[in-house]
N, CA and C of each residue as an Amber inpcrd file, in Angstrom:
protein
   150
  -2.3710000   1.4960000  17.4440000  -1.5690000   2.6900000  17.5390000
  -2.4470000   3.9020000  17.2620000  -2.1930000   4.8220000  17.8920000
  -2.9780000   5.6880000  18.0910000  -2.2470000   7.3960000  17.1030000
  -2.9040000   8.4340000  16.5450000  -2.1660000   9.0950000  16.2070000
  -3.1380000  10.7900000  16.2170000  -2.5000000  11.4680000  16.7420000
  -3.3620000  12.5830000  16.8630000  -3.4670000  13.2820000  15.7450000
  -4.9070000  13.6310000  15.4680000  -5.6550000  14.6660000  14.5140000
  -4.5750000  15.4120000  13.9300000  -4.2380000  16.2600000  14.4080000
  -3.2920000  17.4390000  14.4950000  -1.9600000  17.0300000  13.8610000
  -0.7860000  15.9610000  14.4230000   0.0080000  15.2500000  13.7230000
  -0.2990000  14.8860000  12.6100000  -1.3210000  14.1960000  12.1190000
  -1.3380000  13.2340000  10.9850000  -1.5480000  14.5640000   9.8230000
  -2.4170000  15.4320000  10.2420000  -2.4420000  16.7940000   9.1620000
  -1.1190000  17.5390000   8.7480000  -0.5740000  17.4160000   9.7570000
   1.0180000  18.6040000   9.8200000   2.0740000  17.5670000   8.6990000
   1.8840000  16.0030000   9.3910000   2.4080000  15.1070000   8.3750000
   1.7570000  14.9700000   7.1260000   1.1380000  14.9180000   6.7300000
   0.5220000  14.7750000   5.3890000   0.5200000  16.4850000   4.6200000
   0.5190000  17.4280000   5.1240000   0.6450000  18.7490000   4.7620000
   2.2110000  19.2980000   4.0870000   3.3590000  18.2710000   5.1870000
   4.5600000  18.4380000   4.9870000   4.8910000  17.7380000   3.7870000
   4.1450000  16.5870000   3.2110000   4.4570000  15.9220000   2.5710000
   3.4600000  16.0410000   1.0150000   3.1660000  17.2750000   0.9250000
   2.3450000  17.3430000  -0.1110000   1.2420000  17.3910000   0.1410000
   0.6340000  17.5130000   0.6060000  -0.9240000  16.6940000   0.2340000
  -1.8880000  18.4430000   1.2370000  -2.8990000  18.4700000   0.7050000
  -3.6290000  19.4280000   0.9560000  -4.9970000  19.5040000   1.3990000
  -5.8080000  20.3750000   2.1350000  -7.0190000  19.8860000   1.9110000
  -8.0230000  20.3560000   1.0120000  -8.3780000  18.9280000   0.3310000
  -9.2370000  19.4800000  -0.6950000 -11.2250000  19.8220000  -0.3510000
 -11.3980000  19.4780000   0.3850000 -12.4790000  19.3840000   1.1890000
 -13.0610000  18.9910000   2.1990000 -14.0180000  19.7590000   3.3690000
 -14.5980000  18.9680000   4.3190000 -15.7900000  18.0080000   4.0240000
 -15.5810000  17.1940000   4.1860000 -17.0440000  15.7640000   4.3830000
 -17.9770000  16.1250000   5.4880000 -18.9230000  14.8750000   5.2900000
 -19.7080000  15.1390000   6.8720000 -19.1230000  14.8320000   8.0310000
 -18.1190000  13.6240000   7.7720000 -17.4690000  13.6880000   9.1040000
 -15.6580000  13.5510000   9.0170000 -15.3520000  13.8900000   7.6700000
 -14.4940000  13.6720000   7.1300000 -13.5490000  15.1070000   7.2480000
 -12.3540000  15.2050000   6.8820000 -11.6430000  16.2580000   5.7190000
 -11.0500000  15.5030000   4.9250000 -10.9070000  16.0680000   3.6720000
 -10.2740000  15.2340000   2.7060000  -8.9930000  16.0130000   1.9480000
  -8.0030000  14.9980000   1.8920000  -6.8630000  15.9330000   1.7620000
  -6.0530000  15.2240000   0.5710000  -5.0850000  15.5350000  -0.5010000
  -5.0950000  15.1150000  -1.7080000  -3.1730000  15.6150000  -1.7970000
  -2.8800000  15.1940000  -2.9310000  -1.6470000  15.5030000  -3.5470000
  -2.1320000  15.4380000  -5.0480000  -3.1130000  15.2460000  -5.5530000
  -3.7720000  14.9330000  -6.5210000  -3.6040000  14.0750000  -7.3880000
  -2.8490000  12.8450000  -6.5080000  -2.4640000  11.9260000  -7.3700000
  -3.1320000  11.2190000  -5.8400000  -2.9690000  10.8560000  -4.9050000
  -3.9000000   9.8140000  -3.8600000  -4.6760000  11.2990000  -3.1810000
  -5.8280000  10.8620000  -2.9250000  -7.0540000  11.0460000  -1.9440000
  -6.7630000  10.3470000  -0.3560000  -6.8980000  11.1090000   1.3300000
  -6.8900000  10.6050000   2.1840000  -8.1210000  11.0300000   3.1340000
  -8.9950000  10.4800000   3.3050000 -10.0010000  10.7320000   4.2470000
  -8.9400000  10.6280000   5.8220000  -9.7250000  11.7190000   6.3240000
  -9.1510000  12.3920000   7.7980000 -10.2400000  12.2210000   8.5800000
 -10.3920000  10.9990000   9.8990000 -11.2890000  11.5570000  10.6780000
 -11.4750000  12.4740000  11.3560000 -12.7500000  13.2140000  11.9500000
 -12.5310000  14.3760000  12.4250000 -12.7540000  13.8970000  14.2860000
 -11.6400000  13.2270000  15.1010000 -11.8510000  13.1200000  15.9140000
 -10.5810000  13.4440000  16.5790000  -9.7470000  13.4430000  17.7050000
  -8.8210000  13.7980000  18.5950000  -7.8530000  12.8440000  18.1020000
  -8.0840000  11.5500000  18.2630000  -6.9500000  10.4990000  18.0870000
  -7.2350000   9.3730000  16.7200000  -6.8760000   9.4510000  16.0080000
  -6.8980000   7.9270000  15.1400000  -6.3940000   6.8550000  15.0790000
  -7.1380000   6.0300000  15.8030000  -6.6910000   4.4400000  15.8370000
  -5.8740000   3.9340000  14.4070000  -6.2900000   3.9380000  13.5460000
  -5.8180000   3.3140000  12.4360000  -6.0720000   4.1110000  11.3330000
  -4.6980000   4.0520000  10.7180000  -4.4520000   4.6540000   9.0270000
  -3.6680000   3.7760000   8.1670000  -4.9840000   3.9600000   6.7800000
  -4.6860000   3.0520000   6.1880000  -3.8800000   4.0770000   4.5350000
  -2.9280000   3.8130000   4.1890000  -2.3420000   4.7940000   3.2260000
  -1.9800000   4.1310000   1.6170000  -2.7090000   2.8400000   1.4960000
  -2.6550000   2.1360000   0.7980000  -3.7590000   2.3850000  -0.8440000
């Protein structure tokens, strides 16, 4: 399953979580209770939220 860049930010933004920094190929985005690495590509195959 596939999920676009753009979605998965707007969802995770709506739901708390912020970004706390860019990586090298990363953004990293927080509620400050879990950490989520964001790839920085168009579509993401797989997210793991565990």
């Amino acid at each position: 399953m596939s999920v676009k860049r753009k979605d998965l930010i707007k969802y995770l933004e709506e739901n708390g979580f912020y970004l706390l920094r860019e990586g090298g190929n990363h953004s990293i985005y927080t509620n400050d209770i879990k950490t989520i690495p964001v790839k920085r590509h168009s579509a993401i195959d797989f997210l793991r939220l565990s």
